[in-house]
C-alpha positions as CSV (number, residue, x, y, z in Angstrom):
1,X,30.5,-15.7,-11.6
2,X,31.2,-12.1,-13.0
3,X,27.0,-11.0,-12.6
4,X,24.0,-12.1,-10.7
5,X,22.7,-14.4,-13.3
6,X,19.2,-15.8,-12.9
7,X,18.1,-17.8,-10.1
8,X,15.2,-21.0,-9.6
9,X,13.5,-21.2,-6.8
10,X,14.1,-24.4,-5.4
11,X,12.2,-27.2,-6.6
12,X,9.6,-25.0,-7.6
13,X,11.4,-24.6,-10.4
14,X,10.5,-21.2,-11.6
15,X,13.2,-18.8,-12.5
16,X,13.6,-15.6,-11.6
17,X,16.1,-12.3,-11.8
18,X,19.0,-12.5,-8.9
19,X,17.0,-9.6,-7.3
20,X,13.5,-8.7,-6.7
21,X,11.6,-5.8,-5.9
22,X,10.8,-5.7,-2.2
23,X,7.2,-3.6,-2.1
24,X,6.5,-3.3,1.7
25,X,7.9,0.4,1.7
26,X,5.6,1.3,-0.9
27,X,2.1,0.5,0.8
28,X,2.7,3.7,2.7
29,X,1.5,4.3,6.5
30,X,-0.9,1.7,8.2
31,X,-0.8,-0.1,11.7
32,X,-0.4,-3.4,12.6
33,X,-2.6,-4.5,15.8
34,X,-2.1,-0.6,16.2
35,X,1.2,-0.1,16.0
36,X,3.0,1.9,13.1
37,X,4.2,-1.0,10.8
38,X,4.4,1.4,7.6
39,X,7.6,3.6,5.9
40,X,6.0,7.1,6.7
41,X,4.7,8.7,3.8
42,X,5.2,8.0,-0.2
43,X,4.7,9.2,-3.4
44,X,2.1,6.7,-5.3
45,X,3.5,7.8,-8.6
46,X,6.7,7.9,-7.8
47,X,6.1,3.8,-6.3
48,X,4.9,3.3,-9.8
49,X,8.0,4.6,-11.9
50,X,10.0,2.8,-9.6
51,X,8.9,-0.6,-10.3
52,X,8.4,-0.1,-14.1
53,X,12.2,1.0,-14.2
54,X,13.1,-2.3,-12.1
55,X,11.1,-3.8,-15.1
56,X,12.8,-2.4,-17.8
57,X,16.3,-3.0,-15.7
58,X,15.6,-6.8,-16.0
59,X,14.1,-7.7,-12.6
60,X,11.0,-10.4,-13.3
61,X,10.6,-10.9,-9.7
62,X,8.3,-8.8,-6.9
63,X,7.3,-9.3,-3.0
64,X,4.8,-8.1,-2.0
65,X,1.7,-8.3,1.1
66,X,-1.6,-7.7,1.5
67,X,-0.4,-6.4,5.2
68,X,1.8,-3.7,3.3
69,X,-0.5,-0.9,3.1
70,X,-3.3,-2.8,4.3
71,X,-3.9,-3.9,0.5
72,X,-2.3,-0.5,-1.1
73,X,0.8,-1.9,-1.9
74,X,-1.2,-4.6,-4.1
75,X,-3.2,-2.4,-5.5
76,X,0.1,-0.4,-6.9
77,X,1.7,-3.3,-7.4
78,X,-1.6,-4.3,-9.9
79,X,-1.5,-1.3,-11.5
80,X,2.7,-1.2,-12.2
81,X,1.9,-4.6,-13.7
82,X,-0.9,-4.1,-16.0
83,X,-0.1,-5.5,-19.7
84,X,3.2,-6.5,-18.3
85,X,2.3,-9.4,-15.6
86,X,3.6,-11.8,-17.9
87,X,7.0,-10.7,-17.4
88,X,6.9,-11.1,-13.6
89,X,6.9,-13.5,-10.9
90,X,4.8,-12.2,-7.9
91,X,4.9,-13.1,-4.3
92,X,2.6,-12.1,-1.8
93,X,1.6,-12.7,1.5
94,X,-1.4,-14.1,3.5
95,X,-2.7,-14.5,7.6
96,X,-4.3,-11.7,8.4
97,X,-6.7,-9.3,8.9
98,X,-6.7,-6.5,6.3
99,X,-9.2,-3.4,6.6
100,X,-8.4,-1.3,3.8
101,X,-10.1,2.0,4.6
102,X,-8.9,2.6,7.9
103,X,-5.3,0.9,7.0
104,X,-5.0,-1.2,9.8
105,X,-4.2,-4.9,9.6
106,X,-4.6,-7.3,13.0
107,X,-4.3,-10.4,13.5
108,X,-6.7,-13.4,13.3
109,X,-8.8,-14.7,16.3
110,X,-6.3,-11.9,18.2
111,X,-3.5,-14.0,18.6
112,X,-0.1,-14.0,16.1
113,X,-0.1,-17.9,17.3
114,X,-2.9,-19.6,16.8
115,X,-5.2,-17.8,14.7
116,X,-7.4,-20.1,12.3
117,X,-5.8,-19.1,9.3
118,X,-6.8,-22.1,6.8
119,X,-10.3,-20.6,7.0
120,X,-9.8,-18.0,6.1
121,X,-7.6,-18.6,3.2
122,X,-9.7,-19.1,0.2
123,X,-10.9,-15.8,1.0
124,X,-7.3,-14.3,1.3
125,X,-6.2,-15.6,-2.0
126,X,-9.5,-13.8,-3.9
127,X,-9.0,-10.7,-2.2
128,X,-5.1,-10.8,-3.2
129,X,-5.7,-11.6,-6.5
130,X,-8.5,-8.6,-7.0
131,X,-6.2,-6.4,-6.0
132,X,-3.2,-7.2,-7.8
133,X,-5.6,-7.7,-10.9
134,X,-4.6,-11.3,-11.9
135,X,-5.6,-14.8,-12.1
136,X,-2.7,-16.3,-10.5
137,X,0.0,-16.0,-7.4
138,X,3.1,-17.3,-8.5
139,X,4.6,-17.3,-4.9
140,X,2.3,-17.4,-1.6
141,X,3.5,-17.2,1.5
142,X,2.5,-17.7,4.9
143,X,3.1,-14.1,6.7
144,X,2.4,-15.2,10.3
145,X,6.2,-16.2,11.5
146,X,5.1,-17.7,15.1
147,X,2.4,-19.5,13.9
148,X,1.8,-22.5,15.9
149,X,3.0,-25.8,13.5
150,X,-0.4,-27.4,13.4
151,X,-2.2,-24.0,12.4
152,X,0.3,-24.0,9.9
153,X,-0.1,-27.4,8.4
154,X,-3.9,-26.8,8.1
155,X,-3.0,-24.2,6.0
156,X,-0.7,-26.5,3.9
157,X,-3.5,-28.6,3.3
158,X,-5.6,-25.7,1.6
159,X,-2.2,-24.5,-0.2
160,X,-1.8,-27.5,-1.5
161,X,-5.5,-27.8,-3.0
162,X,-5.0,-24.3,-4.2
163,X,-1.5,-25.6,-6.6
164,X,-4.2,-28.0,-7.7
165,X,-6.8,-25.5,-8.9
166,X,-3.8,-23.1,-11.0
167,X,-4.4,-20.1,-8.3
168,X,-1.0,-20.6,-6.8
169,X,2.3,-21.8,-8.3
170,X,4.1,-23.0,-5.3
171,X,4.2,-21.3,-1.6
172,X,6.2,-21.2,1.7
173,X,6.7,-19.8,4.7
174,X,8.0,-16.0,5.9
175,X,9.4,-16.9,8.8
176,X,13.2,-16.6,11.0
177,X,11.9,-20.3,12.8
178,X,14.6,-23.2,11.6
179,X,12.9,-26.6,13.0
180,X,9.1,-25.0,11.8
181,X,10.6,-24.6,8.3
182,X,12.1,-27.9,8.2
183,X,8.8,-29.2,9.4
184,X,6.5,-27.2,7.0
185,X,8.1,-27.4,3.7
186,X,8.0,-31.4,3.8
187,X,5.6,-31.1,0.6
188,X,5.0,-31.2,-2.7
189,X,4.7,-27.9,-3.8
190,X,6.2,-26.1,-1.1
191,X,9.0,-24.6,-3.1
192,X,10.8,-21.9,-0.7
193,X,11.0,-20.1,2.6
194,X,11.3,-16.1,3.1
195,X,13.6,-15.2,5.9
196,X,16.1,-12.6,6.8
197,X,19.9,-12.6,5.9
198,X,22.0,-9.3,5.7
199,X,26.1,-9.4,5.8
200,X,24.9,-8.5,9.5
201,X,22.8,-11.2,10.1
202,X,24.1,-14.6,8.2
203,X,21.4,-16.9,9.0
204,X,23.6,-20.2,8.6
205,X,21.1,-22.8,10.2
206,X,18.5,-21.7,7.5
207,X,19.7,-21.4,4.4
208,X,21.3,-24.9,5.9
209,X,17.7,-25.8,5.6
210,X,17.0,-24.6,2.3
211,X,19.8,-26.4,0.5
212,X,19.0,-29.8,2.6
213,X,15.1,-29.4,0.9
214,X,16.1,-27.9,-2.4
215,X,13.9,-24.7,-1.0
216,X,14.7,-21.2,-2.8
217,X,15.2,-18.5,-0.2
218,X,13.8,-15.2,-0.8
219,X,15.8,-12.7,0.9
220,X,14.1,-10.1,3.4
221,X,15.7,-7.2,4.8
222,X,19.0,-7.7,2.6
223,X,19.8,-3.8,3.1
224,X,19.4,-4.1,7.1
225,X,16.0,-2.1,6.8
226,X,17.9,0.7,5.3
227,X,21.3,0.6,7.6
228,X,23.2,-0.8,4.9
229,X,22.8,1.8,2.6
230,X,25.2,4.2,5.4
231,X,23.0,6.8,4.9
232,X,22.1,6.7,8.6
233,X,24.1,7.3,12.0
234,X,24.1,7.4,15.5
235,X,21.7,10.6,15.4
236,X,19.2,9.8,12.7
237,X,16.1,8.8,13.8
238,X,13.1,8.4,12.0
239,X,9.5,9.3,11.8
240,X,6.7,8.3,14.5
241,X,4.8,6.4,11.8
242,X,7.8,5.0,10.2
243,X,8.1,1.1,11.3
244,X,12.2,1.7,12.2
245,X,11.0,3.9,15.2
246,X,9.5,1.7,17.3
247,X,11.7,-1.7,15.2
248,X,13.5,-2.9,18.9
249,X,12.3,-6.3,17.6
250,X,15.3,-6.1,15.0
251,X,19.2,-5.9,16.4
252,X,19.9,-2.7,14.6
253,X,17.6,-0.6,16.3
254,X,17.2,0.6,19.7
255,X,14.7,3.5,20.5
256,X,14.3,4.8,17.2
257,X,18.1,5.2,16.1
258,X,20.7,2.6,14.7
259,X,22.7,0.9,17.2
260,X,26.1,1.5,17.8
261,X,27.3,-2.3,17.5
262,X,25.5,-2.4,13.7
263,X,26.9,1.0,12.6
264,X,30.7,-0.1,14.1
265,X,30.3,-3.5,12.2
266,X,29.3,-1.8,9.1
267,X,32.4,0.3,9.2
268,X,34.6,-2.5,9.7
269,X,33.5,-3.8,6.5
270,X,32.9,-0.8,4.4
271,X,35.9,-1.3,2.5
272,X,35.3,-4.7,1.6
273,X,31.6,-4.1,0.4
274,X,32.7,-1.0,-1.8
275,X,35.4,-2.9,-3.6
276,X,35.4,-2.7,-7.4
277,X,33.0,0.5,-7.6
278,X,30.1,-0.9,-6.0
279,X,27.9,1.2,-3.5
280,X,27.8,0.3,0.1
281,X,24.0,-0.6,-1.0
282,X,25.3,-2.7,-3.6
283,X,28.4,-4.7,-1.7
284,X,25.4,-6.1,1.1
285,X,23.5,-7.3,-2.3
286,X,26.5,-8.8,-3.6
287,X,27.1,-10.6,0.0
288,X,24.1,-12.1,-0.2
289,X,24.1,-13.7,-3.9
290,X,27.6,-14.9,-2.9
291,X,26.8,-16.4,0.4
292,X,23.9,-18.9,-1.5
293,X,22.8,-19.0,-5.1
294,X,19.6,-20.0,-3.8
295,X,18.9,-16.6,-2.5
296,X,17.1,-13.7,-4.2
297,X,17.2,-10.4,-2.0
298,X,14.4,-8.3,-2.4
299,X,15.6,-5.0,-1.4
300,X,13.1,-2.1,-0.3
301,X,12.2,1.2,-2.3
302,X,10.0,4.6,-2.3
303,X,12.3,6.2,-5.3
304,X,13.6,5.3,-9.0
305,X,17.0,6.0,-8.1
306,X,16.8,3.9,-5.5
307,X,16.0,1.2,-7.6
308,X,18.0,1.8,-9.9
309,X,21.1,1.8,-7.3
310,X,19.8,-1.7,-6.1
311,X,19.8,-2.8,-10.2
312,X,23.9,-1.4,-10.4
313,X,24.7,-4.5,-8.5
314,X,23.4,-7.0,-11.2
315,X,26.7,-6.0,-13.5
316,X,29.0,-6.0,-10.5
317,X,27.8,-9.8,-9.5
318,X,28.6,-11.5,-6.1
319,X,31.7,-11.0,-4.0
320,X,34.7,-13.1,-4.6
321,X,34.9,-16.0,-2.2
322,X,38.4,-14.1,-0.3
323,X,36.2,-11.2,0.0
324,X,33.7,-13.3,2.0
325,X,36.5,-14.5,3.8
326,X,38.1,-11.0,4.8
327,X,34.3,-9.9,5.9
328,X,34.1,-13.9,8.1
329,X,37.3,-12.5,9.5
330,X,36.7,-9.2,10.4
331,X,33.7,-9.8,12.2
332,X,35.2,-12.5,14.3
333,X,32.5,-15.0,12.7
């Protein structure tokens, strides 16, 4: 494959660009259960060229949340869209509590395991699609990774009536948990799972998963939350209200900075991920469309060129199978 043709999402069946636009970034600052969960500050205008250049650079496919910005990011997301929605696939995000004018977001019934979220879902889906201005949700996904598996096939039942009435498309589950995905996607319309995968973090048991249930896999964090791009080292550190500065929940950070053992790895494979002119950005991307060609990264932003970077890697296509290889065999994996 010499570019990142067009993917399908699963059984779903609809098709979208190899990448996507990943718009948690772009809500700006907001807390969840009041903690910094946010990218520091952003430029709403600047959110809005950005997208309409991934447009016009051929990307038909967009993630969002109403968590990201406590409902801002939607609302942008809306507004990029208008007389264009027709050219885009949208994903969004549903299970909890979102208070728009204070910009906090918590979690139902206070617990991130058990909160009744089929409830409140009918609810979730109107408020989503006021704010992003449209009568449908191609993708929905369940946002609340630990969820406890019945709480979650409650909410399967309402998805599944919601296919039925034309307000959803088809809809799955953001989560890193193998055995609940296997569990929760055995239905109909249940078309892919949203998980993370980096060249730092293969994920093999559940993109196993996705090709045993024909699910697509929407690709979180393809750019290690920014580590990645190698515009960060061992003394960067980021803002208070940035998420990355409290992120010791993810392996590349440890007390607001990038760990050693991510930045090391990352060197060890620089050369391989910058072959044939690609950026360091680009080389992850192209990891990732060669590791499946069910996945779809959805790669971050604040800034056109940053978008536009992401875009280079469509013409440069996945990495060659030895290349995989070499990167397997460098990192002892």
């Amino acid at each position: 494959m010499t570019d990142a043709s067009p993917r399908t999402l699963g059984r779903s069946g609809i098709e979208v660009s190899a990448l996507g636009l990943g718009c948690w970034a772009i809500g700006g600052p907001w807390t969840f259960n009041g903690t910094p969960a946010g990218w520091s500050a952003v430029d709403d205008d600047e959110s809005l060229r950005a997208i309409r250049r991934g447009l016009d650079l051929g990307v038909t496919f967009v993630d969002t949340a109403a968590n990201y910005g406590a409902g801002h990011s939607e609302r942008l997301l809306g507004r990029a869209l208008r007389g264009r929605r027709d050219e885009v696939v949208v994903a969004t995000k549903f299970g909890y509590d979102v208070d728009e004018a204070r910009r906090e977001v918590t979690a139902y019934d206070g617990t991130e395991t058990d909160g009744d979220v089929a409830k409140r879902l009918p609810a979730d889906v109107e408020r989503s699609l006021d704010r992003l201005g449209t009568d449908r949700l191609d993708v929905y996904l369940l946002h609340v990774g630990g969820l406890n598996l019945d709480r979650a096939f409650e909410a399967r039942e309402v998805l599944e009536a919601l296919v039925g009435q034309g307000k959803i498309r088809t809809y799955g589950w953001s989560t890193d948990l193998v055995d609940p995905v296997r569990a929760f996607s055995d239905a109909p319309h249940c078309g892919v799972v949203e998980q993370e995968l980096s060249v730092l973090y293969p994920a093999d048991d559940l993109l196993a998963v996705c090709d045993a249930l024909d699910l697509g896999s929407i690709v979180r964090a393809p750019l290690g939350m920014g580590l990645l791009t190698g515009k960060f080292g061992p003394a960067s550190s980021f803002a208070p209200d940035d998420v990355r500065h409290g992120a010791n929940w993810h392996p590349g950070f440890r007390d607001g900075r990038p760990t050693p053992e991510w930045l090391g790895r990352l060197a060890a494979i620089r050369e391989v991920l910058t072959s044939d002119g690609r950026t360091l950005a680009q080389g992850a991307l192209a990891w990732i469309w060669a590791r499946s060609p069910r996945t779809v990264p959805i790669p971050g932003f604040k800034t056109v060129a940053q978008v536009e970077e992401n875009c280079g890697a469509l013409a440069r296509g996945p990495l060659r199978p030895e290349q995989l290889a070499e990167i397997d065999g460098i990192l002892g994996r």
